[in-house]
C-alpha positions as CSV (number, residue, x, y, z in Angstrom):
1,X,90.1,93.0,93.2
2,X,93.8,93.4,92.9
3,X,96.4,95.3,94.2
4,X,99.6,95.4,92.8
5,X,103.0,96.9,91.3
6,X,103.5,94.3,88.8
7,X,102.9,94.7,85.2
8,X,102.1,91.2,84.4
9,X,99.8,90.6,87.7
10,X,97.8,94.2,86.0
11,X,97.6,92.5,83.0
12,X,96.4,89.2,84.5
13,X,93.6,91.4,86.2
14,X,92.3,91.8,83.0
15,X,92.1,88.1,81.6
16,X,90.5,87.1,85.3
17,X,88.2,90.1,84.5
18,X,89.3,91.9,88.3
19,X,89.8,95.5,88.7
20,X,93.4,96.3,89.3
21,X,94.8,99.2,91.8
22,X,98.4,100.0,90.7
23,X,100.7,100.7,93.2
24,X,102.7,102.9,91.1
25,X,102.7,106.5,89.2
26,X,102.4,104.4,85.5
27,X,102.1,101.4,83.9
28,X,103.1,100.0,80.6
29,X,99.2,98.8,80.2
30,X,97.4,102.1,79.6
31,X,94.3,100.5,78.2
32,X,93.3,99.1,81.6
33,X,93.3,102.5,82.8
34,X,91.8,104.3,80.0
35,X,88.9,101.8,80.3
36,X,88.8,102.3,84.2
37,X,89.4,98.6,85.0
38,X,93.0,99.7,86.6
39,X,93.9,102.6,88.6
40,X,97.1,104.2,89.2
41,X,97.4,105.3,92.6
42,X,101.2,105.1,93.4
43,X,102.3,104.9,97.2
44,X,99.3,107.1,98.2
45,X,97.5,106.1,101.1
46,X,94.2,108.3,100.6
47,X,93.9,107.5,96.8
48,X,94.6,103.8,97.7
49,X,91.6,104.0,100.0
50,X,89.7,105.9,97.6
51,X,90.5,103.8,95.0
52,X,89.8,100.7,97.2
53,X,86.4,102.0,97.9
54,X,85.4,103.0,93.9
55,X,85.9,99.8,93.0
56,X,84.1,98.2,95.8
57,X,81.0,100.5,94.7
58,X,78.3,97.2,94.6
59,X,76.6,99.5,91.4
60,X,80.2,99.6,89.5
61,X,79.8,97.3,86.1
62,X,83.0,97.2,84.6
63,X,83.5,95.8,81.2
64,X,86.9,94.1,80.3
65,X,87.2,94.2,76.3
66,X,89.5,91.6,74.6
67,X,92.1,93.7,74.1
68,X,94.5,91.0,73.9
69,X,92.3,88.1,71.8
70,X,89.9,86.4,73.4
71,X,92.2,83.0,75.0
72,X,91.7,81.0,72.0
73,X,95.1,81.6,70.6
74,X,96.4,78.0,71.2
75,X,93.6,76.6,69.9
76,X,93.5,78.4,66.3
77,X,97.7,77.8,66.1
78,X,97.2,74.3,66.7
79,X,94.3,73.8,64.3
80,X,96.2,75.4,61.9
81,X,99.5,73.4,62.3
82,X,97.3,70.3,62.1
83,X,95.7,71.0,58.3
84,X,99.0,71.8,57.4
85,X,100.2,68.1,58.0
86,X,96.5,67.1,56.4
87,X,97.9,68.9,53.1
88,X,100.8,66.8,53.1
């Protein structure tokens, strides 16, 4: 798990497939929370706590989507660069 007030770090939680608690009142990544994988709890210690707990829940099975691709980005760019030059 995760806690955090950074918007890369909530995003991160989602590639290392973590839940995130958000230590602020919104976040620029409103798909981790629509799909329950982040929560937004601001500076609240009781919804912290609660939040805490939730995701401990050993019965919880989150799913992390790829949103953002699925990490082989790299991999395609590179492959593509390279039969480019094969063209040539």
């Amino acid at each position: 798990m995760i806690v955090t007030d950074s918007g890369g770090v909530q995003k991160e939680s989602h590639f290392f497939k973590k839940p995130c608690i958000v230590l602020r009142n919104e976040t620029e990544w409103i798909e981790l929370v629509n799909n329950g994988t982040a929560k937004l709890v601001g500076a609240d210690s009781v919804c912290i706590r609660s939040e805490f707990n939730y995701f401990m829940d050993s019965h919880l099975n989150l799913e992390y989507p790829g949103f953002y691709g699925n990490g082989k980005t790299a991999e395609f760019i590179l492959n593509e660069i390279l039969l480019m030059f094969e063209k040539e």
